[in-house]
C-alpha positions as a printed NumPy array, in Angstrom:
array([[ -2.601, -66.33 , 252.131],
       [  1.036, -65.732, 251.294],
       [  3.173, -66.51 , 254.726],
       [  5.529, -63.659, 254.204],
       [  3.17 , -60.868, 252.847],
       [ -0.459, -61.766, 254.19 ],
       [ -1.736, -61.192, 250.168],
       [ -4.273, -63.571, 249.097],
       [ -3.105, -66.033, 246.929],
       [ -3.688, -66.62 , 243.242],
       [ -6.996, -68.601, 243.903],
       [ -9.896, -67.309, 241.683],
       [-12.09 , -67.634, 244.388],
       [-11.08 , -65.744, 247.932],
       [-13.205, -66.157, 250.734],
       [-12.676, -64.161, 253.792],
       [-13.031, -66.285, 257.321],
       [-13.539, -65.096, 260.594],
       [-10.836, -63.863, 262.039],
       [ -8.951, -66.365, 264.453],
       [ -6.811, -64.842, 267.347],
       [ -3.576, -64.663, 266.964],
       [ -0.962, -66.33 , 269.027],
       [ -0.911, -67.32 , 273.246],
       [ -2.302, -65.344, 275.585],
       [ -3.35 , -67.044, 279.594],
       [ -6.742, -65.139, 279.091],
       [ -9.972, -65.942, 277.357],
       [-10.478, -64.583, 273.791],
       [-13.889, -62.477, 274.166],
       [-15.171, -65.059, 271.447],
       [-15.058, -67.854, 274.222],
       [-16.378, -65.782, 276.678],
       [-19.969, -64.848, 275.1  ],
       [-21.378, -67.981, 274.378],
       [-20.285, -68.759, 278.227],
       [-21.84 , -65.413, 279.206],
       [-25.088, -66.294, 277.268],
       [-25.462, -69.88 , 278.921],
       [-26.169, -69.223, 282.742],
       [-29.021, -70.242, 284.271],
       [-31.783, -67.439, 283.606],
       [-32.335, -65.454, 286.501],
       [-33.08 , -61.802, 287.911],
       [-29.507, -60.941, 288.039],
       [-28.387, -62.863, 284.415],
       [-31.478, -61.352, 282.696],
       [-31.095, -57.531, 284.046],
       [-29.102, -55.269, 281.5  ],
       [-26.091, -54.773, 283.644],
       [-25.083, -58.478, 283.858],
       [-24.882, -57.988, 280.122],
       [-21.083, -58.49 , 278.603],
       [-20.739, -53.993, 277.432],
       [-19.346, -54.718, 273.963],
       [-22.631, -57.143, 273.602],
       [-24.852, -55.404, 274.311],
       [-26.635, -53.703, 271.819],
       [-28.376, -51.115, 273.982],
       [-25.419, -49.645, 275.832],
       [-23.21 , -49.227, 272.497],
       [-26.415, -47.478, 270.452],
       [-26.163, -44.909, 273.546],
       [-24.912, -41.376, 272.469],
       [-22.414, -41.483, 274.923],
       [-20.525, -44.428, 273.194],
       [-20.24 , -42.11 , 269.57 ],
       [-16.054, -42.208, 269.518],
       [-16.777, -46.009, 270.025],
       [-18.761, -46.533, 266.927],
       [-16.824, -44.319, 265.07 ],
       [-13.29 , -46.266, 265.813],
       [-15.379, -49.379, 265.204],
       [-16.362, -48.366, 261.923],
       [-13.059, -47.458, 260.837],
       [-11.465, -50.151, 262.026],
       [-13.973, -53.163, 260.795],
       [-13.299, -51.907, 256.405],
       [-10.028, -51.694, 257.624],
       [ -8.963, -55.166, 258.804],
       [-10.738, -56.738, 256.209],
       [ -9.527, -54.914, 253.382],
       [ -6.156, -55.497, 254.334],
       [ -6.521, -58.949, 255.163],
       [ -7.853, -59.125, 251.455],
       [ -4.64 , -57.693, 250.103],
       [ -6.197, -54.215, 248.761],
       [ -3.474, -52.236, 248.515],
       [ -5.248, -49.205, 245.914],
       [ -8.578, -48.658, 244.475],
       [-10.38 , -46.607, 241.867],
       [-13.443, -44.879, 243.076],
       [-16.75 , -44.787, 241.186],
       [-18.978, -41.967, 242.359],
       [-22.227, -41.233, 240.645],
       [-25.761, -40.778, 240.665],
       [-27.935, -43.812, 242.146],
       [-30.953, -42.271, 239.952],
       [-29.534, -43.077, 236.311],
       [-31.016, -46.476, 234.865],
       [-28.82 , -48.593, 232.585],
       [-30.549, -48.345, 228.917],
       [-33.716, -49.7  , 228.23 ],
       [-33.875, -49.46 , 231.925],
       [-37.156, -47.503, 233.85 ],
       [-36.369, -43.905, 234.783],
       [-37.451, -44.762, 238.1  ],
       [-36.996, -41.605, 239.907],
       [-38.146, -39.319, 237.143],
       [-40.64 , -36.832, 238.95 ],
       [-41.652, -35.317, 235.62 ],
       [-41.914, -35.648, 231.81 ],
       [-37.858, -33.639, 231.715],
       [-36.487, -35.516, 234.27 ],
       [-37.724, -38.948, 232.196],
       [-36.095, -37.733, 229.161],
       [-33.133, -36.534, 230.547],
       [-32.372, -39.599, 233.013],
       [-33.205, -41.926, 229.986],
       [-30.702, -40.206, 227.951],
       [-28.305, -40.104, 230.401],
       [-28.47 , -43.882, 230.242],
       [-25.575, -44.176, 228.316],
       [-23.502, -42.875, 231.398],
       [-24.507, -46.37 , 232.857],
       [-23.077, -48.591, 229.978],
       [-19.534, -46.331, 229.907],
       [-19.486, -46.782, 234.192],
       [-19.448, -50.47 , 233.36 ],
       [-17.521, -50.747, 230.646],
       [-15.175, -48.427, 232.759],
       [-14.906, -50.859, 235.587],
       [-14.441, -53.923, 233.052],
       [-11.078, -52.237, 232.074],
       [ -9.85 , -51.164, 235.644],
       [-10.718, -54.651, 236.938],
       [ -8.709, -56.504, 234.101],
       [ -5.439, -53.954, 234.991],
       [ -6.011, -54.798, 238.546],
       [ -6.044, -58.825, 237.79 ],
       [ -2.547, -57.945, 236.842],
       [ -1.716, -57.272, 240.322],
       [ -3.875, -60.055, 241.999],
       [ -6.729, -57.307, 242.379],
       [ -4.69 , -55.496, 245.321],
       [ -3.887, -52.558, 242.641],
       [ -6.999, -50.328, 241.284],
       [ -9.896, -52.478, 242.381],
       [-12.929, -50.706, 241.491],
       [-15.142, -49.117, 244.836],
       [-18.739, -47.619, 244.89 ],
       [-21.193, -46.729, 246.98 ],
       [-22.69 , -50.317, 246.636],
       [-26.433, -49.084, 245.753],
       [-28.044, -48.578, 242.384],
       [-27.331, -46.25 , 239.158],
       [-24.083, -45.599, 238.152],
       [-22.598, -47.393, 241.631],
       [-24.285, -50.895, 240.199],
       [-22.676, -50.153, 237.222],
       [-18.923, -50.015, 238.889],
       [-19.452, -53.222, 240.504],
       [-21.291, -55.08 , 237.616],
       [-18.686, -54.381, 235.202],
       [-16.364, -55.558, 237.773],
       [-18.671, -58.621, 238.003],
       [-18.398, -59.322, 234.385],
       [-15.156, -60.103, 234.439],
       [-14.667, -62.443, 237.024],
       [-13.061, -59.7  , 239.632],
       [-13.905, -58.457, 243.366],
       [-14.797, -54.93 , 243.858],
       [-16.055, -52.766, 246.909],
       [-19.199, -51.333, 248.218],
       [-19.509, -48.953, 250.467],
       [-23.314, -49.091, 251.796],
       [-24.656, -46.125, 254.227],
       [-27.799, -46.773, 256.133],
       [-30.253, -43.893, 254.477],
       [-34.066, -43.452, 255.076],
       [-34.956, -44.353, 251.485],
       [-31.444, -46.169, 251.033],
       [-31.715, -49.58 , 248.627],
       [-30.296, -53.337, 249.213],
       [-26.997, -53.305, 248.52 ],
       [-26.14 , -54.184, 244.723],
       [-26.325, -58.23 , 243.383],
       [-22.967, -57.148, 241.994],
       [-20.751, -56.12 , 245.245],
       [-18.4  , -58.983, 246.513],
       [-20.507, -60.211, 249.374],
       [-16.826, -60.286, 251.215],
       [-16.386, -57.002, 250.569],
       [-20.168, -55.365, 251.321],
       [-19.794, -52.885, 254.145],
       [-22.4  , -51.006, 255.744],
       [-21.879, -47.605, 257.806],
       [-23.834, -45.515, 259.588],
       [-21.22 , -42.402, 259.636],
       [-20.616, -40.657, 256.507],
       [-17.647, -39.257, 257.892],
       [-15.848, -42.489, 258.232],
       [-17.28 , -43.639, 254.848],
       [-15.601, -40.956, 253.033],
       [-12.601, -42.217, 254.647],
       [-12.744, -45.857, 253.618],
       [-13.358, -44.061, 250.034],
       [-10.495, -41.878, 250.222],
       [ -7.447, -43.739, 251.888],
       [ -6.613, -46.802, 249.105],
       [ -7.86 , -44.273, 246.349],
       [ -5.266, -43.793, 243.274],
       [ -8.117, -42.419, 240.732],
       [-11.483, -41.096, 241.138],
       [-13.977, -41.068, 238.699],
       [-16.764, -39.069, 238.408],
       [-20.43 , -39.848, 237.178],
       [-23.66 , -37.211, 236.558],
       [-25.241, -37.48 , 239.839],
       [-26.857, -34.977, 242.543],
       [-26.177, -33.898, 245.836],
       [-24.201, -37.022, 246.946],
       [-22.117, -37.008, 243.93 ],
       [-21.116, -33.481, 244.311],
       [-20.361, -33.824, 248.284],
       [-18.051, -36.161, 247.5  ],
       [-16.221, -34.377, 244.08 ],
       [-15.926, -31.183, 246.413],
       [-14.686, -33.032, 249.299],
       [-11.918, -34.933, 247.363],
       [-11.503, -31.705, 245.591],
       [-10.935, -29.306, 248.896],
       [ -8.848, -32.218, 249.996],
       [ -6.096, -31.786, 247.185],
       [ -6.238, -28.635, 246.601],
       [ -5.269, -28.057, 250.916],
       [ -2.62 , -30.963, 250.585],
       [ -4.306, -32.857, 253.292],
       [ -4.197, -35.752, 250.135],
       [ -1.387, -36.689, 247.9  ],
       [ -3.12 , -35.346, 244.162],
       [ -4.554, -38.285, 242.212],
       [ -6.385, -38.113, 239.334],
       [-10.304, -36.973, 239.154],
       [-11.942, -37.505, 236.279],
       [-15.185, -36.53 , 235.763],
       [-17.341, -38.603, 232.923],
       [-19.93 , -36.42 , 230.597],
       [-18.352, -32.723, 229.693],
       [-21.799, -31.584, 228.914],
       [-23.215, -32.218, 232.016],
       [-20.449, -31.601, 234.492],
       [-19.956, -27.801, 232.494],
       [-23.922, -27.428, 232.994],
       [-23.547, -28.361, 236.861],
       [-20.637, -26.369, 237.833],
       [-18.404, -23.847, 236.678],
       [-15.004, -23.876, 237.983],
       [-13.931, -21.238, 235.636],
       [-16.405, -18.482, 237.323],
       [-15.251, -19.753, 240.389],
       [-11.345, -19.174, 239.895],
       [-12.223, -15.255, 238.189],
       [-14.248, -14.841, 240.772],
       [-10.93 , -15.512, 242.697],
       [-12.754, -17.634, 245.357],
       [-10.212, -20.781, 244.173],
       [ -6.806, -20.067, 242.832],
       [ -6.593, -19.843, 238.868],
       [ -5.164, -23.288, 238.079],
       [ -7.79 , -25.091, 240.372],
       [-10.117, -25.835, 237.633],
       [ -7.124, -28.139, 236.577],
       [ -7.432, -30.369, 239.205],
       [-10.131, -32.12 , 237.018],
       [ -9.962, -34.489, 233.606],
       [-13.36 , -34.349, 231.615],
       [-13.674, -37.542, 230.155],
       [-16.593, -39.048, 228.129],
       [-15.882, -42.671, 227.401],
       [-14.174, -45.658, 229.721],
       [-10.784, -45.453, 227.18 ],
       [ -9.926, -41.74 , 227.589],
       [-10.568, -42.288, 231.305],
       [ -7.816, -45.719, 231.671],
       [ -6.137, -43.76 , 229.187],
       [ -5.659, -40.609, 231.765],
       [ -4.886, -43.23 , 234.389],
       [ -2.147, -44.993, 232.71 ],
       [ -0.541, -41.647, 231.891],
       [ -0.523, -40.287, 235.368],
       [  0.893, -43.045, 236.71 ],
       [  3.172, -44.442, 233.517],
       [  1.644, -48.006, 233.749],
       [  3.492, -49.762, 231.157],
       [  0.745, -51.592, 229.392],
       [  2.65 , -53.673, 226.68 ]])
């Protein structure tokens, strides 16, 4: 770590330790305490749940009650260790978890359409990595603390993001959610950098608050929660416009139509604009670059 800014250095290889108090204090850090907690003789008072240290113990923070606790805990856990990685900006990669990379199985395919139409959109997979291969190499430029490429850390187009990231030899993000069908995270996510939530709320935060591009694969219902909700959060000002690119023309035209929408005068007429169609990992850097007048000479 650099003394002055707290960046990682220029090592290849970062690897995050546990976090060691800071400075004096006369009392005991609470990482003393527990093992001293857990080492008293076993009796009817040590054993019964109320001897138990309350940030220990398991039962009492699962309890409904303790909600606003979770929640700040969940913010705050991404939070330290992001910055204590140096990630100043990232590039989100939304998209579908059903879309296999080519020559891949259509694994979700429920009929004989769905096969064809998830195989063909196979080629989403390739441009997704080939995508992150080119943000990752920009963001070596900064030490990876600019643009570092952040999914949803499960499988389709969010493997993708952090494989191509993988490729060449940088970190990138994944943001796991605990789900009832919900996939391992991806072999590709920096294990440092593997989260795991259990609000959605706060992981559409962690998405949102480095983000200085988001991309946008063919996906379903989780793909277009969070287009909309980055979408409804520019267009109210509650975040500073970036760009949002959405990959596939075809598709995203077939999905939704922003045009209806704005003659229908349920968003205002230059809404639709708020969006870049894309198709291929160039135009997208391409879009980037401009918006943000990286000099890349």
């Amino acid at each position: 770590m650099d003394d002055k800014t707290g960046a990682p250095d220029g090592n290849a290889k970062r690897v995050l330790s546990s976090r060691k108090p800071q400075g004096w204090t006369p009392l005991p850090h609470s990482s003393e305490d527990l093992p001293r907690a857990r080492s008293v003789p076993s009796t009817p008072q040590t054993e019964a749940p109320a001897y138990r240290l309350a940030w220990a113990d398991e039962d009492f923070m699962t309890q409904r009650d303790l909600r606003a606790v979770r929640l700040q805990l969940e913010l705050l856990k991404p939070e330290m260790l992001l910055t204590e990685y140096g990630i100043a900006s990232t590039v989100i990669m939304f998209g579908g978890a059903r879309i296999p990379e080519p020559g891949g199985e259509a694994w979700a395919a429920k009929n004989e359409t769905q096969q064809k139409n998830l195989t063909e959109l196979s080629a989403i997979y390739e441009e997704a990595r080939k995508f992150a291969q080119i943000c990752s190499e920009h963001a070596r430029l900064s030490d990876f603390q600019e643009f570092v490429v952040v999914t949803g850390g499960g499988p389709g187009v969010m493997e993708a993001g952090n494989r191509g990231a993988h490729d060449v030899g940088a970190p990138s993000i994944g943001l796991n959610i605990v789900l009832p069908h919900e996939q391992a995270p991806n072999q590709y996510v920096t294990p440092d950098l593997c989260f795991n939530f259990h609000y959605f709320a706060v992981r559409k935060m962690h998405f949102i608050m480095r983000a200085k591009a988001v991309t946008v694969f063919p996906g379903g219902f989780g793909t277009m929660d969070e287009l909309f909700e980055t979408l409804t959060l520019i267009q109210t000002g509650r975040m500073e416009r970036v760009p949002v690119l959405l990959f596939g023309k075809s598709f995203w035209e077939g999905a939704i139509n922003t045009e209806f929408l704005a003659a229908q005068g349920t968003i205002s007429p230059d809404d639709p604009d708020l969006m870049t169609y894309v198709d291929t990992a160039e135009e997208a850097w391409a879009e980037i670059a401009r918006f943000y007048s990286l000099n890349e000479e």
